[in-house]
N, CA, C and O atoms as a Maestro MAE file, in Angstrom:
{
 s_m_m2io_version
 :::
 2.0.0
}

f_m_ct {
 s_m_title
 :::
 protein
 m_atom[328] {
  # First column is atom index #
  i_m_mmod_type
  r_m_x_coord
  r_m_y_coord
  r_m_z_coord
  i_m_residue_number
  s_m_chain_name
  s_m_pdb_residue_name
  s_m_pdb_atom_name
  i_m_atomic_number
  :::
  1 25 0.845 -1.180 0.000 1 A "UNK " " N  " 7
  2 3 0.000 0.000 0.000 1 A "UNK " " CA " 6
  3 2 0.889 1.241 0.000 1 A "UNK " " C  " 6
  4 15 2.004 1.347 0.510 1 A "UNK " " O  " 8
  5 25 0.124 2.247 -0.729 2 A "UNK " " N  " 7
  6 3 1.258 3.808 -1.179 2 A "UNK " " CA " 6
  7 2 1.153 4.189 0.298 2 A "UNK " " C  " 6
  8 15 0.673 3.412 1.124 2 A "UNK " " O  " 8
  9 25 1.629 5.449 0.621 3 A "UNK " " N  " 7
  10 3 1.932 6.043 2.011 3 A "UNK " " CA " 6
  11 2 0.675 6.887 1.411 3 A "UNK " " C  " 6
  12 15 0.224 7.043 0.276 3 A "UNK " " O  " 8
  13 25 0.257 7.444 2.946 4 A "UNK " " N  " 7
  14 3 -1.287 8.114 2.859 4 A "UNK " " CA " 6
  15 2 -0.638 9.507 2.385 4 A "UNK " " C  " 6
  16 15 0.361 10.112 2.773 4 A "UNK " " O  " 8
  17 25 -1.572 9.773 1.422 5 A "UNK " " N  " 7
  18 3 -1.471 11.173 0.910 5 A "UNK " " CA " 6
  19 2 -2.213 12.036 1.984 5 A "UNK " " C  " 6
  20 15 -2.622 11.579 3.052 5 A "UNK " " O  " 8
  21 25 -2.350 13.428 1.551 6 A "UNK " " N  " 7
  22 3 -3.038 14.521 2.301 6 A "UNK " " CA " 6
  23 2 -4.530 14.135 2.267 6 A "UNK " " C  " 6
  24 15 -5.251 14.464 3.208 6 A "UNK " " O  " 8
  25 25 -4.963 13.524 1.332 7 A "UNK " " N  " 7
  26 3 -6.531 13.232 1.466 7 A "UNK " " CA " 6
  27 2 -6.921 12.446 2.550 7 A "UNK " " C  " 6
  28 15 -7.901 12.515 3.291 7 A "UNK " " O  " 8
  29 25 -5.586 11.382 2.484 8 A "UNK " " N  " 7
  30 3 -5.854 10.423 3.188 8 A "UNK " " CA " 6
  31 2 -5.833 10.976 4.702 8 A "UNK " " C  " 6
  32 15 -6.843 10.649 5.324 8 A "UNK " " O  " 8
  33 25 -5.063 11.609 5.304 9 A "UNK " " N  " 7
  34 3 -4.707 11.925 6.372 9 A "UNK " " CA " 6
  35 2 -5.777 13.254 6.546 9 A "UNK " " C  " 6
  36 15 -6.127 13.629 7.665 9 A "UNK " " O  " 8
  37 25 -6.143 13.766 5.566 10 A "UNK " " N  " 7
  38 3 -7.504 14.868 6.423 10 A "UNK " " CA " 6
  39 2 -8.954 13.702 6.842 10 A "UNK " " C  " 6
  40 15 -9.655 13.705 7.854 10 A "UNK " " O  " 8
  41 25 -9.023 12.640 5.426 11 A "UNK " " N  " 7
  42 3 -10.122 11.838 5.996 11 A "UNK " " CA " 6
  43 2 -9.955 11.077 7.429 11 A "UNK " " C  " 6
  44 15 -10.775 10.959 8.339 11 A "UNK " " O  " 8
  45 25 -8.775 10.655 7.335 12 A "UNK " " N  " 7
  46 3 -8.466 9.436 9.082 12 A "UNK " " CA " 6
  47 2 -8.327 10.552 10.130 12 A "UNK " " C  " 6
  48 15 -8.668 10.109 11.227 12 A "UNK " " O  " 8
  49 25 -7.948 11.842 10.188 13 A "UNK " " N  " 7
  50 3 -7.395 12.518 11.592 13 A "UNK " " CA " 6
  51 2 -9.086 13.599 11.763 13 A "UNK " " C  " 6
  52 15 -9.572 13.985 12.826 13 A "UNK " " O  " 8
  53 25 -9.569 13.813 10.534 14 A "UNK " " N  " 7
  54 3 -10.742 14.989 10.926 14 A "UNK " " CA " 6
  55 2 -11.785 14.425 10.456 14 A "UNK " " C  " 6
  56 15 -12.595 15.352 10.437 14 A "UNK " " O  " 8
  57 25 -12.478 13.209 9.932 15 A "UNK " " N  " 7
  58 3 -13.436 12.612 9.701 15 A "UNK " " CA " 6
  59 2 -13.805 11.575 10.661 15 A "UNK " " C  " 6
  60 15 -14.930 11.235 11.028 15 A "UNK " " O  " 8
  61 25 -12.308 11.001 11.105 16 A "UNK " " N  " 7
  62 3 -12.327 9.697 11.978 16 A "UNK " " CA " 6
  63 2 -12.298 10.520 13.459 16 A "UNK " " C  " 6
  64 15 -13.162 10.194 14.272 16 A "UNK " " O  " 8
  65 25 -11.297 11.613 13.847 17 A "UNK " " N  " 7
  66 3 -11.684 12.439 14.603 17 A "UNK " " CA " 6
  67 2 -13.140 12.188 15.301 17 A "UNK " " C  " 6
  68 15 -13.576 11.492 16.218 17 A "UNK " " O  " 8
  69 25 -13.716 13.247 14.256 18 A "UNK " " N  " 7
  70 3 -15.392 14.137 14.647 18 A "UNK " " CA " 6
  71 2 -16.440 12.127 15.070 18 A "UNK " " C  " 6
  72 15 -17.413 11.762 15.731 18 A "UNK " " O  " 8
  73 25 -15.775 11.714 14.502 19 A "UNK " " N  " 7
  74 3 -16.992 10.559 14.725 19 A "UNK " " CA " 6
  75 2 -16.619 10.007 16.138 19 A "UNK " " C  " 6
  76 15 -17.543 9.853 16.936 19 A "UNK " " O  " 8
  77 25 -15.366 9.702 16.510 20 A "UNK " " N  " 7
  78 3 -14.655 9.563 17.591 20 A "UNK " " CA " 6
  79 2 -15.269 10.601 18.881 20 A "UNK " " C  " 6
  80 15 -15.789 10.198 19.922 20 A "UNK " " O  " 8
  81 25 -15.134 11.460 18.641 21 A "UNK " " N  " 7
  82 3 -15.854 12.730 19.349 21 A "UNK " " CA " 6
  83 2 -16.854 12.367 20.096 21 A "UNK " " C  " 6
  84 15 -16.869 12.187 21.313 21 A "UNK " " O  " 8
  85 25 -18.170 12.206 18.893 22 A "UNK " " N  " 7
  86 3 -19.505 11.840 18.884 22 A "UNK " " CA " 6
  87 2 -19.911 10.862 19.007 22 A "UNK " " C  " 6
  88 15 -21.105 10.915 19.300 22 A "UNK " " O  " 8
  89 25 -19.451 9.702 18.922 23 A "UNK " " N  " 7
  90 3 -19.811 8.031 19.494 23 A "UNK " " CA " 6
  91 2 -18.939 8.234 20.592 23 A "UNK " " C  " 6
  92 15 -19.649 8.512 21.558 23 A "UNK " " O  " 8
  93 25 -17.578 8.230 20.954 24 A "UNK " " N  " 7
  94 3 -17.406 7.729 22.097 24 A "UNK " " CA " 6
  95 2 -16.664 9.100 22.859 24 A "UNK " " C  " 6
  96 15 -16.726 8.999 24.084 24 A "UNK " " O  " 8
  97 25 -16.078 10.172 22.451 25 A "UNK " " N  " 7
  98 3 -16.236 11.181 23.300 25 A "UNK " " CA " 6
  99 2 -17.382 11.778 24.154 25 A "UNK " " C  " 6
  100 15 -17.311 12.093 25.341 25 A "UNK " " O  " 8
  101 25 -18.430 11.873 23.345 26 A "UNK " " N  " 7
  102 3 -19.739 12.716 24.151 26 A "UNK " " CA " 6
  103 2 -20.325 11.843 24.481 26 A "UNK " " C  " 6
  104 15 -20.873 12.243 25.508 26 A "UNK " " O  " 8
  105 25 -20.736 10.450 24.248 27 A "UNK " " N  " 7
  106 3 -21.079 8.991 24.885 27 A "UNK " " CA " 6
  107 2 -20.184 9.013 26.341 27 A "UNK " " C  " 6
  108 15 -20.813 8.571 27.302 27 A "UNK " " O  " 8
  109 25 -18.876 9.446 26.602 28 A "UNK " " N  " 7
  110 3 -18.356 8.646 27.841 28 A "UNK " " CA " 6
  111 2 -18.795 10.099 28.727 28 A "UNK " " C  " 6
  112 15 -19.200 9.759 29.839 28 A "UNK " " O  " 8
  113 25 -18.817 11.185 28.599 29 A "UNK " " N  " 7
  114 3 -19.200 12.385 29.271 29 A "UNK " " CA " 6
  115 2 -21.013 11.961 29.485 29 A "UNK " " C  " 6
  116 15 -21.484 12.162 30.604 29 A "UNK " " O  " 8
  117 25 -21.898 11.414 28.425 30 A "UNK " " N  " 7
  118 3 -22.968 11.510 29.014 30 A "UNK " " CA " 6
  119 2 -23.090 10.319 30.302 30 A "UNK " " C  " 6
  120 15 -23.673 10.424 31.381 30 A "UNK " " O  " 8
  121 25 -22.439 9.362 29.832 31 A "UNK " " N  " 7
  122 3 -22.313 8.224 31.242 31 A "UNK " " CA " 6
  123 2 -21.932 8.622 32.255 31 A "UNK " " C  " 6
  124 15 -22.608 8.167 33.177 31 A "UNK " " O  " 8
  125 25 -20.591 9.745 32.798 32 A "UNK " " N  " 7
  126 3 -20.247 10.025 33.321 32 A "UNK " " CA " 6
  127 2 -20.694 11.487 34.405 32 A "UNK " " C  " 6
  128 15 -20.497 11.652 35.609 32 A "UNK " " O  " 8
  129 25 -21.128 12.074 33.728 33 A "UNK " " N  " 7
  130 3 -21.660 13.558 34.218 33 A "UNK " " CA " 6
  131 2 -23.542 13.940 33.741 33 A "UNK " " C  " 6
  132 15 -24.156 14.986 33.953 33 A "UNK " " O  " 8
  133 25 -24.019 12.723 33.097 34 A "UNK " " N  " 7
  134 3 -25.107 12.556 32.366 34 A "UNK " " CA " 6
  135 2 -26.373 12.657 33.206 34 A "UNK " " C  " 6
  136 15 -26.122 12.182 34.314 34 A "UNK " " O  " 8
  137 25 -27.667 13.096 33.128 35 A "UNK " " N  " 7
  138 3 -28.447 13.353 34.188 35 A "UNK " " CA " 6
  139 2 -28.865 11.557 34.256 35 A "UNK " " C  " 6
  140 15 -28.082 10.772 33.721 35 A "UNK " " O  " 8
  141 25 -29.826 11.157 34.780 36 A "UNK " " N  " 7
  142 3 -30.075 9.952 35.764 36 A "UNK " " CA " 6
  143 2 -31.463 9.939 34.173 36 A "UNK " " C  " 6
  144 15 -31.722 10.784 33.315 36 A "UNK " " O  " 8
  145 25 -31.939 8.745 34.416 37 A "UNK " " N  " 7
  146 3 -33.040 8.496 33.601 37 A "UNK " " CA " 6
  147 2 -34.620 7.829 34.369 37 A "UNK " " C  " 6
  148 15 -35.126 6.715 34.231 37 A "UNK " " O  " 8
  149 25 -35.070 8.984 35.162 38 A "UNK " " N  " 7
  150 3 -36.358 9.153 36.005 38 A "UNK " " CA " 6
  151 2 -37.277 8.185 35.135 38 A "UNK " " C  " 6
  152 15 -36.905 8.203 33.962 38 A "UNK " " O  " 8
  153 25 -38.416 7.307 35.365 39 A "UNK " " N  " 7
  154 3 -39.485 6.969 34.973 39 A "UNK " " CA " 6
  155 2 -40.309 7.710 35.258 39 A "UNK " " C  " 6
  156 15 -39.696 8.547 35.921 39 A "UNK " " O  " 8
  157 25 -41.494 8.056 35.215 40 A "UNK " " N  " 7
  158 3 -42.397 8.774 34.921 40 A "UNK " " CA " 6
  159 2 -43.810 7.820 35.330 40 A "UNK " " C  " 6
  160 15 -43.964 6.719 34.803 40 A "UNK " " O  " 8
  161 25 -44.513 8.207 36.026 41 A "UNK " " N  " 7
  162 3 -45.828 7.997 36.557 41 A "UNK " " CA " 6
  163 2 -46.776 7.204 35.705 41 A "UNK " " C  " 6
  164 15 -47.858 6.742 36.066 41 A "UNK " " O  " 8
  165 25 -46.171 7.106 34.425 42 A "UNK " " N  " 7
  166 3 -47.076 6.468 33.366 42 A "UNK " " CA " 6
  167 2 -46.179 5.278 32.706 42 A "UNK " " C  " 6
  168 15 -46.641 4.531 31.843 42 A "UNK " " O  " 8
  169 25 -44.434 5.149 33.355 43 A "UNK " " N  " 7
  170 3 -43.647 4.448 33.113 43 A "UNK " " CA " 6
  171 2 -42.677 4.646 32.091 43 A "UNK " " C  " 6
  172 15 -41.732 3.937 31.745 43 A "UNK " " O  " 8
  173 25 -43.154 5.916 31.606 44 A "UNK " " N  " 7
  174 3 -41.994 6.380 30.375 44 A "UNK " " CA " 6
  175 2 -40.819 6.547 31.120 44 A "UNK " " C  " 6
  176 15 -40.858 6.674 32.344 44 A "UNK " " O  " 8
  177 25 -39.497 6.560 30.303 45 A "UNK " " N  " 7
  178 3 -38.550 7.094 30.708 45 A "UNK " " CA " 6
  179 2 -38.042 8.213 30.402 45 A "UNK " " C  " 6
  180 15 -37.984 8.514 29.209 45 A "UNK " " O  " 8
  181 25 -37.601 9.012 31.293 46 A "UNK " " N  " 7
  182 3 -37.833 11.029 30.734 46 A "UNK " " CA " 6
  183 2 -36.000 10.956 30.574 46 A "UNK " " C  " 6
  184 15 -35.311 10.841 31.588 46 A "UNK " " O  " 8
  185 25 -35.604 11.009 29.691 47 A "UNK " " N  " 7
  186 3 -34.167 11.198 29.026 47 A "UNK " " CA " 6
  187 2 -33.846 13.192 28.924 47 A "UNK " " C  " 6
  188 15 -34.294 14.094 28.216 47 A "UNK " " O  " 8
  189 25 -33.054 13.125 29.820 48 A "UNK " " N  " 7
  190 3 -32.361 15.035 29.736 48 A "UNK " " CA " 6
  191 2 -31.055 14.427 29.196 48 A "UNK " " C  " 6
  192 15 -30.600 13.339 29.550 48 A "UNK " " O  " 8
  193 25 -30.531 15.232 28.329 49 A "UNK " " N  " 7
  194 3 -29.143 15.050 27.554 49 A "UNK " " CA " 6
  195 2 -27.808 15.882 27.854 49 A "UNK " " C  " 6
  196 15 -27.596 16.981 27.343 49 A "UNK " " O  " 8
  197 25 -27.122 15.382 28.546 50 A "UNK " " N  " 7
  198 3 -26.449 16.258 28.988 50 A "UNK " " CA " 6
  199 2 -25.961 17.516 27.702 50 A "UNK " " C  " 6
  200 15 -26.168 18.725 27.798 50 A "UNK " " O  " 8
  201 25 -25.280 16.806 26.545 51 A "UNK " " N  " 7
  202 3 -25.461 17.267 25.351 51 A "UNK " " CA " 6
  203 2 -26.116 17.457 24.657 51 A "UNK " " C  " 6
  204 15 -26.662 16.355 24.709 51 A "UNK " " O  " 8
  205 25 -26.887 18.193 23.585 52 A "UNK " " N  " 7
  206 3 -28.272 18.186 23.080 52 A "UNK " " CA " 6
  207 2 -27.880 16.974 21.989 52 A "UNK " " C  " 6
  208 15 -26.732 16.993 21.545 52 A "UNK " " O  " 8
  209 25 -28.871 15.834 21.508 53 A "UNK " " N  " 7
  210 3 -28.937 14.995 20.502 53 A "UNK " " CA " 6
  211 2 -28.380 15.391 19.209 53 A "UNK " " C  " 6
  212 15 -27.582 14.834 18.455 53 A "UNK " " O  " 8
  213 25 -29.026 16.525 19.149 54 A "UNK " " N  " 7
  214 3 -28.741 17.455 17.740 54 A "UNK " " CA " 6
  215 2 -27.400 17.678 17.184 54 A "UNK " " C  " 6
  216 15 -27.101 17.529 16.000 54 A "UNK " " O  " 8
  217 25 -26.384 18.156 18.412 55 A "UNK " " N  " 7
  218 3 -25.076 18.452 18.345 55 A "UNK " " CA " 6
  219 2 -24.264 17.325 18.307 55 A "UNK " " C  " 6
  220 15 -23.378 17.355 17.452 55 A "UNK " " O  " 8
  221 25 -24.354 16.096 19.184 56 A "UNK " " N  " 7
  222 3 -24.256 14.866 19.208 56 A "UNK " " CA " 6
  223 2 -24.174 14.317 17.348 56 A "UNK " " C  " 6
  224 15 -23.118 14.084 16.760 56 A "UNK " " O  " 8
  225 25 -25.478 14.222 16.772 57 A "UNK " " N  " 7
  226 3 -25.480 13.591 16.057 57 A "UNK " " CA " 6
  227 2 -24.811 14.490 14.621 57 A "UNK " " C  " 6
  228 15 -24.047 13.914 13.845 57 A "UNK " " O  " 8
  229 25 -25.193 15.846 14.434 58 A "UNK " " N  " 7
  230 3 -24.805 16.753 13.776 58 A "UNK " " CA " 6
  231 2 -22.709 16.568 14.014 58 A "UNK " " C  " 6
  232 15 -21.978 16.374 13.043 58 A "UNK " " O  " 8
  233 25 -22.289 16.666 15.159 59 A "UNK " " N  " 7
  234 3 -20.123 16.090 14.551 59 A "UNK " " CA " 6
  235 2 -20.484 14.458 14.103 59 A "UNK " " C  " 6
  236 15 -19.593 13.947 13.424 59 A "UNK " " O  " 8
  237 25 -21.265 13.879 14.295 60 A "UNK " " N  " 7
  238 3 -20.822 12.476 13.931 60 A "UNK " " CA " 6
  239 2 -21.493 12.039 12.297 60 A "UNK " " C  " 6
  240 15 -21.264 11.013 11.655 60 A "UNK " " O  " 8
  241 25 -22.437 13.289 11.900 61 A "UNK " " N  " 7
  242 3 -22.616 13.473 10.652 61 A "UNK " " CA " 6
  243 2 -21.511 14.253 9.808 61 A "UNK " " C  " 6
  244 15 -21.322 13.849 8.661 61 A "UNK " " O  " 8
  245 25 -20.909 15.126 10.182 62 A "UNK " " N  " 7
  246 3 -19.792 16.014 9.510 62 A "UNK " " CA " 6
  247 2 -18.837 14.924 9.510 62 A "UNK " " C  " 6
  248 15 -18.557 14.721 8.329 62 A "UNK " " O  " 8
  249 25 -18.296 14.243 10.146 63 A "UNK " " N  " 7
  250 3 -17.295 13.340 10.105 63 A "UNK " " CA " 6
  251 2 -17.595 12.030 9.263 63 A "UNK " " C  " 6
  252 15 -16.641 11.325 8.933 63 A "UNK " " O  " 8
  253 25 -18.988 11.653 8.874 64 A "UNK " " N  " 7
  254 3 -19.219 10.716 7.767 64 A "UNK " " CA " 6
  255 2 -18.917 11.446 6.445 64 A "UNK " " C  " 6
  256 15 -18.139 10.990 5.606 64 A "UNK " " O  " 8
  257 25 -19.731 12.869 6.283 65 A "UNK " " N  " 7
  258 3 -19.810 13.659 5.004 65 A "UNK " " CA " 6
  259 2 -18.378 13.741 4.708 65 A "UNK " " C  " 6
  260 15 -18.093 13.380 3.566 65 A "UNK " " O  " 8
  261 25 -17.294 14.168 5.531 66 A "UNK " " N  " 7
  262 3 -16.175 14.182 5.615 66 A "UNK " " CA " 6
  263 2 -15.837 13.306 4.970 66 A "UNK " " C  " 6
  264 15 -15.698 13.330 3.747 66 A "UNK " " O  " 8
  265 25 -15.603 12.145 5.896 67 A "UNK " " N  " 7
  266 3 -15.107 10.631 5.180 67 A "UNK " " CA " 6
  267 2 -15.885 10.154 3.696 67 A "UNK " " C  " 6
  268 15 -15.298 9.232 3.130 67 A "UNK " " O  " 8
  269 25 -16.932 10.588 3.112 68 A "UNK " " N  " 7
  270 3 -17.508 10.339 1.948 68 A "UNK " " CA " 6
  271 2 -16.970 10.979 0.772 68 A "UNK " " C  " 6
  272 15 -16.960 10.491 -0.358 68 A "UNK " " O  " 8
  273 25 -16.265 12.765 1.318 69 A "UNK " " N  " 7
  274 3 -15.663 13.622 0.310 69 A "UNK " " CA " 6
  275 2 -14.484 13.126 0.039 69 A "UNK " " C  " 6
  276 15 -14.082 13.403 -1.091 69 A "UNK " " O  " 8
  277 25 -13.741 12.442 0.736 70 A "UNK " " N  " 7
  278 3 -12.325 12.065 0.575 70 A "UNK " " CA " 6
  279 2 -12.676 10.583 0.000 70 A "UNK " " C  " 6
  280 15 -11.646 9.932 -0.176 70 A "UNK " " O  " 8
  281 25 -13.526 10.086 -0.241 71 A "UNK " " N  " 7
  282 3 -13.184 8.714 -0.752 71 A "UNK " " CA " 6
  283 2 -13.924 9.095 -2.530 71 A "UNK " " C  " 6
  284 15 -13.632 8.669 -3.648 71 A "UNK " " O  " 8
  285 25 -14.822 9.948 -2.097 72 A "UNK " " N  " 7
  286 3 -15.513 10.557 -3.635 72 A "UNK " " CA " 6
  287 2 -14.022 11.075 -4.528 72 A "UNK " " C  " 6
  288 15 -13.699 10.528 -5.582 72 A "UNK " " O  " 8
  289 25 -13.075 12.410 -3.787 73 A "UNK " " N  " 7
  290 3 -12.654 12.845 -4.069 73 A "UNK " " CA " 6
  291 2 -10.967 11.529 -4.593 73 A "UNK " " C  " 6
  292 15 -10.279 11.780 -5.582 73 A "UNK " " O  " 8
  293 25 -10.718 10.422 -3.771 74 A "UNK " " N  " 7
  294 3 -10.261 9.444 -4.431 74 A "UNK " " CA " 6
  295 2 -10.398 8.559 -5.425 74 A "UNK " " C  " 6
  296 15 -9.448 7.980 -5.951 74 A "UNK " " O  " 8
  297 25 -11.854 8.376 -5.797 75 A "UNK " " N  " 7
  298 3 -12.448 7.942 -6.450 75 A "UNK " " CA " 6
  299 2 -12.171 8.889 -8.135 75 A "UNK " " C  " 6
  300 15 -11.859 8.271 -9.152 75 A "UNK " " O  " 8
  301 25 -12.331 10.165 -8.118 76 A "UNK " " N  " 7
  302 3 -12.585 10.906 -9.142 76 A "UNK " " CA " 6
  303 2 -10.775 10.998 -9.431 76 A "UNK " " C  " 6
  304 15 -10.519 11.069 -10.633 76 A "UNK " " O  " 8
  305 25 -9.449 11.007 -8.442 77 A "UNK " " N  " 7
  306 3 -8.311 10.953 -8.730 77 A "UNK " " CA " 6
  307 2 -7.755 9.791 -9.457 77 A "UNK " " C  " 6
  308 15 -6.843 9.756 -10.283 77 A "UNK " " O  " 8
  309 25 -8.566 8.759 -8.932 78 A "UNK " " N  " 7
  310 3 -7.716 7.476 -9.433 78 A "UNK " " CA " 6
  311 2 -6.519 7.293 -8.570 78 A "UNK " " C  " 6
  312 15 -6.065 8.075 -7.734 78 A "UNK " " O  " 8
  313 25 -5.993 5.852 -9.004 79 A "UNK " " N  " 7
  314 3 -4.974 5.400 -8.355 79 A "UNK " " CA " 6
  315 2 -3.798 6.482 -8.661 79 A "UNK " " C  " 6
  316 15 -3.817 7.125 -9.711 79 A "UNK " " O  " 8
  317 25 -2.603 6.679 -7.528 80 A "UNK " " N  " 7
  318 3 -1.349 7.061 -7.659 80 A "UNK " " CA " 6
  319 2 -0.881 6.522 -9.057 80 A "UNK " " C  " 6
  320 15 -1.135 5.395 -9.482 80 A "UNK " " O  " 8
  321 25 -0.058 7.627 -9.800 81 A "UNK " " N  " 7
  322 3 0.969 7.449 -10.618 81 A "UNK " " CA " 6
  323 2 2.306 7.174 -10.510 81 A "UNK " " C  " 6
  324 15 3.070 8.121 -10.324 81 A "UNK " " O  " 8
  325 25 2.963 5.472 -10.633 82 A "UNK " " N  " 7
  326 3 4.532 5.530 -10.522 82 A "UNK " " CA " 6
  327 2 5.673 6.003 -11.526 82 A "UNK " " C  " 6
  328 15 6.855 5.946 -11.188 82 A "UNK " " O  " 8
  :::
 }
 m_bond[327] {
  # First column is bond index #
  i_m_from
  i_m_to
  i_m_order
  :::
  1 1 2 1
  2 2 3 1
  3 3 4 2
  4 3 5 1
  5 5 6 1
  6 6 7 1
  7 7 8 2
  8 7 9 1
  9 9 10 1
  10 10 11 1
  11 11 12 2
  12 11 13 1
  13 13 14 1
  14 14 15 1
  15 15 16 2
  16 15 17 1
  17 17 18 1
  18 18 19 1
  19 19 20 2
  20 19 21 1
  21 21 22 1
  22 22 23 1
  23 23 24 2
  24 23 25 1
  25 25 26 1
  26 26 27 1
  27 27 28 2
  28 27 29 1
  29 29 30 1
  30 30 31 1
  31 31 32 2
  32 31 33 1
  33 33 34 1
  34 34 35 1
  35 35 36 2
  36 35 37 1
  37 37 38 1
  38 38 39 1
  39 39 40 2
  40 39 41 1
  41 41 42 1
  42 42 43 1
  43 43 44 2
  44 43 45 1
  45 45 46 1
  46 46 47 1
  47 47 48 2
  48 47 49 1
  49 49 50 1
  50 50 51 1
  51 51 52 2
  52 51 53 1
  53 53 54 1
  54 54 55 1
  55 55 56 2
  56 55 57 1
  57 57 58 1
  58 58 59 1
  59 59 60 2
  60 59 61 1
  61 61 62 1
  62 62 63 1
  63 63 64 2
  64 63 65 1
  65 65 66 1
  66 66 67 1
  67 67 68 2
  68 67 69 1
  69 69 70 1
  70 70 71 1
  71 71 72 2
  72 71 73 1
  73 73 74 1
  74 74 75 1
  75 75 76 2
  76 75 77 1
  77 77 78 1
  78 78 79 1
  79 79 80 2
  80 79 81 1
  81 81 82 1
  82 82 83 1
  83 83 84 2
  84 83 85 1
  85 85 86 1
  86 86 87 1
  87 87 88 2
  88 87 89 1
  89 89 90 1
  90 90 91 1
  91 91 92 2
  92 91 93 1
  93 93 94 1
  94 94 95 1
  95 95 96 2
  96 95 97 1
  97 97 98 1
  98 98 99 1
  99 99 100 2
  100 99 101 1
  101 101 102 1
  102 102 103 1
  103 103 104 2
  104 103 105 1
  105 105 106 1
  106 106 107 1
  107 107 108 2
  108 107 109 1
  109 109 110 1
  110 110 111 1
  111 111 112 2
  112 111 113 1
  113 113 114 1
  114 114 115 1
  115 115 116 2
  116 115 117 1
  117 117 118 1
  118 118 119 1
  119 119 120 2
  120 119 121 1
  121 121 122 1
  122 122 123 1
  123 123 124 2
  124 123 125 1
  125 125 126 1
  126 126 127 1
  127 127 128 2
  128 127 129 1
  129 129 130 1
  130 130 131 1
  131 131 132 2
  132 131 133 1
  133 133 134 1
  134 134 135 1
  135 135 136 2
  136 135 137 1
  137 137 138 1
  138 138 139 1
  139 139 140 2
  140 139 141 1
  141 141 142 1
  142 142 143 1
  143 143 144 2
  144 143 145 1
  145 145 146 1
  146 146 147 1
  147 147 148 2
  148 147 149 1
  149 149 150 1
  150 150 151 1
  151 151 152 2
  152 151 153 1
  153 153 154 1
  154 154 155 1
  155 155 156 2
  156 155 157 1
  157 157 158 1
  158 158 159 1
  159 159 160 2
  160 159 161 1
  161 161 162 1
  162 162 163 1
  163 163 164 2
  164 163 165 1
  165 165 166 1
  166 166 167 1
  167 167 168 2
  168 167 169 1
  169 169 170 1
  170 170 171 1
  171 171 172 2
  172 171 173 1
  173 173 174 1
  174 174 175 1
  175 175 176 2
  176 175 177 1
  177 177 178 1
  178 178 179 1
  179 179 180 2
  180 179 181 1
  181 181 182 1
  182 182 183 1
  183 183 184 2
  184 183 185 1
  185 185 186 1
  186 186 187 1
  187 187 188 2
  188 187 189 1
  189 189 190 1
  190 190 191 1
  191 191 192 2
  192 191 193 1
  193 193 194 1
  194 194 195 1
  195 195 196 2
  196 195 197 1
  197 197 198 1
  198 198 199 1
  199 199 200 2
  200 199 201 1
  201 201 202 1
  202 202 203 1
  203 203 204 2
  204 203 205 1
  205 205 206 1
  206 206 207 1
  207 207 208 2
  208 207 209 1
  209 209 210 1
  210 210 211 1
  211 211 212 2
  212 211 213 1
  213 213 214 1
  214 214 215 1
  215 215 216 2
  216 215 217 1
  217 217 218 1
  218 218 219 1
  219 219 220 2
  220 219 221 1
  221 221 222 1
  222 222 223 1
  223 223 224 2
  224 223 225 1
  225 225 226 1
  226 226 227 1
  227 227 228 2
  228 227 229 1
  229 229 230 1
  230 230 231 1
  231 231 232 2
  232 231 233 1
  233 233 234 1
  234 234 235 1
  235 235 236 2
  236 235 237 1
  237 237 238 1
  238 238 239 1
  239 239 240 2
  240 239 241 1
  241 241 242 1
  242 242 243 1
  243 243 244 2
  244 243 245 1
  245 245 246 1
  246 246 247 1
  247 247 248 2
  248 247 249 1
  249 249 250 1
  250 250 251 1
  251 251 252 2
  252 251 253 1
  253 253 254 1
  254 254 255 1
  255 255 256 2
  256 255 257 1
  257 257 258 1
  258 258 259 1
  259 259 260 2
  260 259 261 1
  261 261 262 1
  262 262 263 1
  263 263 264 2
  264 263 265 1
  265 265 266 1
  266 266 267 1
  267 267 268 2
  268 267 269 1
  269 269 270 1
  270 270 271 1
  271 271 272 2
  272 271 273 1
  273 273 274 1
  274 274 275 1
  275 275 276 2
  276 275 277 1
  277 277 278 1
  278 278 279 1
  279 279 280 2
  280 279 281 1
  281 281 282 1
  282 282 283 1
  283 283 284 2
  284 283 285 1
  285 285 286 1
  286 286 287 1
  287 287 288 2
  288 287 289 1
  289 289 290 1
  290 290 291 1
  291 291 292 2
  292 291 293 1
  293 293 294 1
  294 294 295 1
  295 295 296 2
  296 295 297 1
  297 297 298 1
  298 298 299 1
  299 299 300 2
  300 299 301 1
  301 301 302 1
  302 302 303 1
  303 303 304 2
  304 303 305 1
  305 305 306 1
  306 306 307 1
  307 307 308 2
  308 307 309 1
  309 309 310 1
  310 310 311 1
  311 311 312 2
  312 311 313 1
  313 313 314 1
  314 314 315 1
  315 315 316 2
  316 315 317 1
  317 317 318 1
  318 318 319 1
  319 319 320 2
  320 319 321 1
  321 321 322 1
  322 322 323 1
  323 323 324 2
  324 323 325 1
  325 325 326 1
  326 326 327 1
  327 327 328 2
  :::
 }
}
């Protein structure tokens, strides 16, 4: 395998990053500092986020779109020239 070009290394450090972040960065903060998950009088469970969902899911979407531009953008380069 060639040595990772610049594409390669913005997709693995800032695509793989942001998803890293958002699955298991803001995942180990909500376990950790995360409010408690109350049932509710009717048996629901009332979920407060320590992080909002939105923001959560919004870096772990930038970091797919990310990883999709760099493999599009490999795709449209073609293989290395020796």
């Amino acid at each position: 395998m060639a040595h990772p070009t610049t594409a390669d290394k913005i997709g693995m450090y800032v695509g793989g990053g942001l998803l890293l972040l958002g699955v298991f960065g803001i995942g180990l903060l909500e376990m950790l500092f995360g409010a408690t998950h109350p049932v509710s009088s009717d048996g629901q469970i009332q979920h407060d986020a320590l992080i909002s969902v939105e923001l959560r899911s919004t870096v772990m979407i930038a970091g797919v779109v990310i990883l999709g531009l760099v493999a599009l953008y490999k795709v449209a380069v073609g293989p290395p020239r020796r």
